[in-house]
C-alpha positions as CSV (number, residue, x, y, z in Angstrom):
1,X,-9.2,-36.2,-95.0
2,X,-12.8,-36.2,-94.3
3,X,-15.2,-36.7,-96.2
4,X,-17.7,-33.7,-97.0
5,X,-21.5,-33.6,-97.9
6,X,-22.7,-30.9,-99.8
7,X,-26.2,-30.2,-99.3
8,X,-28.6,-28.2,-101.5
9,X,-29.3,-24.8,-100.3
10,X,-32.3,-22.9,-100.2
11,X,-34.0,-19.7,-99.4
12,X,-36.9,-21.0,-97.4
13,X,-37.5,-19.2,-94.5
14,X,-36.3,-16.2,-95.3
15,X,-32.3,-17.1,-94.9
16,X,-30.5,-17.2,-97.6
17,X,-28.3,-20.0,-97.5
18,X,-30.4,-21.7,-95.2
19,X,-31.1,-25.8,-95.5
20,X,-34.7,-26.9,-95.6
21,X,-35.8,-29.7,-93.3
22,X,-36.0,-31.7,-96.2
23,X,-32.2,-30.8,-97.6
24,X,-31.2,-31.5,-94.3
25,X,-33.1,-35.2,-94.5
26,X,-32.3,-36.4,-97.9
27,X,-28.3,-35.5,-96.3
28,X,-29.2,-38.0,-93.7
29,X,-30.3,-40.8,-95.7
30,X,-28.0,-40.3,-97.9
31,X,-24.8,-40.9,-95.6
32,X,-26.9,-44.1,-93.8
33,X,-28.9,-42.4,-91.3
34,X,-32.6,-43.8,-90.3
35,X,-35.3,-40.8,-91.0
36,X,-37.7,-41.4,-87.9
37,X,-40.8,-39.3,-87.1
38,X,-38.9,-38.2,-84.0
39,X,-36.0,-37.3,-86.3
40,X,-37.7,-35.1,-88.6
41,X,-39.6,-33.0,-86.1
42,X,-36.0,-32.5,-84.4
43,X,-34.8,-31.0,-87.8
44,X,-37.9,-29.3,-88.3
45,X,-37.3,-27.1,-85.0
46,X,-34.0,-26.9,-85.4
47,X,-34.1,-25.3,-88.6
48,X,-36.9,-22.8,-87.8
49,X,-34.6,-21.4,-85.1
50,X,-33.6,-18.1,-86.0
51,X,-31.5,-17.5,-82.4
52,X,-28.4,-19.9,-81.0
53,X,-30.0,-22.6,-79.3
54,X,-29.6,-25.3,-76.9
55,X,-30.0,-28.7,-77.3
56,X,-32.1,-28.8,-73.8
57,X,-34.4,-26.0,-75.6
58,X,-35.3,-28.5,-78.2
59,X,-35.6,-30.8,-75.7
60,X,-38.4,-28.9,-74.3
61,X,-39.9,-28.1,-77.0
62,X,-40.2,-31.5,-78.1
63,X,-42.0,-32.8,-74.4
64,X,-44.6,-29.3,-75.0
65,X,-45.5,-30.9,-78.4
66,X,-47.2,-34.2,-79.3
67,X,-45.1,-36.9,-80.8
68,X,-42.5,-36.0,-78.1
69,X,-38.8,-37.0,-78.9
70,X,-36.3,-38.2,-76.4
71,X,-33.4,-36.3,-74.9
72,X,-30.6,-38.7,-76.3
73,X,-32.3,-38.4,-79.5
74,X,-32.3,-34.6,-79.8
75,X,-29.2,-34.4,-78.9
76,X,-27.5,-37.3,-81.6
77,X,-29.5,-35.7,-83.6
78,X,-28.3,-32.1,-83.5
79,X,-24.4,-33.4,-83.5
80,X,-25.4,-35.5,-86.7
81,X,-26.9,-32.2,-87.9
82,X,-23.5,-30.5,-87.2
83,X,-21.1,-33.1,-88.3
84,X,-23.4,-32.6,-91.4
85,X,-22.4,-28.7,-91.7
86,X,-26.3,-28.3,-91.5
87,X,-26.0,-26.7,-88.1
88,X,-22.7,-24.8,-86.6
89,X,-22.5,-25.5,-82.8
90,X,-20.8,-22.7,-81.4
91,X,-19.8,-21.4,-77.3
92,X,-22.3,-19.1,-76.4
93,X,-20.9,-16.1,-73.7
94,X,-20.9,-18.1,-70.6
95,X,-18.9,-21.1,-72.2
96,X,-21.9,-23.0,-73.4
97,X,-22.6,-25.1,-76.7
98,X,-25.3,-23.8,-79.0
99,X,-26.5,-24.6,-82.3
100,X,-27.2,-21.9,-85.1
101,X,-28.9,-22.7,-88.4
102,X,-27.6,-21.6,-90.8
103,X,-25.2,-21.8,-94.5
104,X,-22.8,-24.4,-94.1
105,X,-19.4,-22.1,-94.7
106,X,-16.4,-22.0,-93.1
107,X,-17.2,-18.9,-90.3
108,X,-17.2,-17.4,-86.8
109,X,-19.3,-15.7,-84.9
110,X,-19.7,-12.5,-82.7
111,X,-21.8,-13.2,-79.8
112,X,-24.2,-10.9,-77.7
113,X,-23.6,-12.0,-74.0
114,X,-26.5,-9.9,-73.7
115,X,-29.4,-11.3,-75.8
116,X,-27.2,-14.3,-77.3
117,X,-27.6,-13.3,-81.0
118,X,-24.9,-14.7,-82.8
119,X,-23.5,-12.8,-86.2
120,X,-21.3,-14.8,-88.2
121,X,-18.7,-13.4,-90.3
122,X,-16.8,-15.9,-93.1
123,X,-13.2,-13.6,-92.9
124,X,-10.3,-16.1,-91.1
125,X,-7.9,-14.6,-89.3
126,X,-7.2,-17.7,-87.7
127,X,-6.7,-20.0,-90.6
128,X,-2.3,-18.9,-91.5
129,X,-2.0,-18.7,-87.4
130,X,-3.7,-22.2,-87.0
131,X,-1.4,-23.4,-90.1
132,X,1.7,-22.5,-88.8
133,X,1.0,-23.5,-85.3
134,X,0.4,-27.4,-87.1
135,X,3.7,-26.6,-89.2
136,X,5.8,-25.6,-85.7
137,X,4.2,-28.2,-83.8
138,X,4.0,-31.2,-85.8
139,X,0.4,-31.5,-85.9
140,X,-2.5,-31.7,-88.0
141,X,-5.8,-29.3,-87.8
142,X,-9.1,-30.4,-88.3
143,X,-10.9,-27.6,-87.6
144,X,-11.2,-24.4,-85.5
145,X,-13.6,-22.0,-83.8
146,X,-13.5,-18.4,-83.6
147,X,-16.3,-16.4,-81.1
148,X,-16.2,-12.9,-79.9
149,X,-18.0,-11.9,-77.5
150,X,-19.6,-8.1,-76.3
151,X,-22.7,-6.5,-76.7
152,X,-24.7,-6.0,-80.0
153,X,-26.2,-2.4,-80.5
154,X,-29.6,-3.2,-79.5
155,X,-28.5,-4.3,-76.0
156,X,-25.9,-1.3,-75.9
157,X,-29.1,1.0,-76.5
158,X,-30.9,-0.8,-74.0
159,X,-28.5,-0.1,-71.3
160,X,-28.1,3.4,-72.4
């Protein structure tokens, strides 16, 4: 079984449930990670992400701002950050890996093909279908994903 890192929560930013760049850092070091400048300015835009984003975004972000970081590090970055349960990384509508900040709970998403807002919901319907599956099958589950995707209101009132 793996092992799992609980992090502190906090209610900075307005999201409850939401880690704090340093939460996020102190879970770094503490499972063996080096904190680099590059590092912390990765988590610091990650977590003021209030959208699904792409790990080319931060990319981007980083080469507009001084003390740029590098691709390869953005990205082991953000998969550390998920492996963490600081970020989820989701499939955005067109099959795509995002990130979303967010509480590190066990939860799916519906997802806006439209504007790409992703709503995350903690009820499972897939965990007793994902249980028997391993039980029919001989196999064991580490994890699962669960997105919907449709249209949020806004972008249904848009099109209206």
């Amino acid at each position: 079984m793996a092992t799992e890192t609980r992090i502190p929560q906090s209610t900075r930013g307005g999201r409850t449930g939401a880690y704090s760049p340093q939460d996020a850092i102190a879970a770094m070091i503490d499972r063996g990670y080096r904190m680099t400048a590059p590092r912390r300015a990765i988590i610091a835009a990650a977590l003021r992400q209030e959208r699904p984003f792409t790990a080319e975004q931060l990319v981007a972000d980083a080469a507009t701002n001084a003390g740029e970081s590098g691709r390869s590090t953005v990205y082991r970055t953000l998969e550390i950050l998920a492996s963490l349960g600081v970020l989820s990384r989701i499939l955005d509508a067109s099959g795509r890996p995002v990130y979303v900040a967010g509480a590190p709970i066990h939860r799916h998403h519906l997802v806006c093909a439209g504007c790409g807002t992703a709503i995350p919901f903690n009820a499972c319907p897939v965990g007793d279908l994902a249980a028997t599956l391993a039980r029919e099958n001989d196999f064991e589950v580490h994890g699962h994903l669960l997105e919907i995707f449709g249209a949020c209101g806004a972008c249904r009132a848009a099109a209206r």
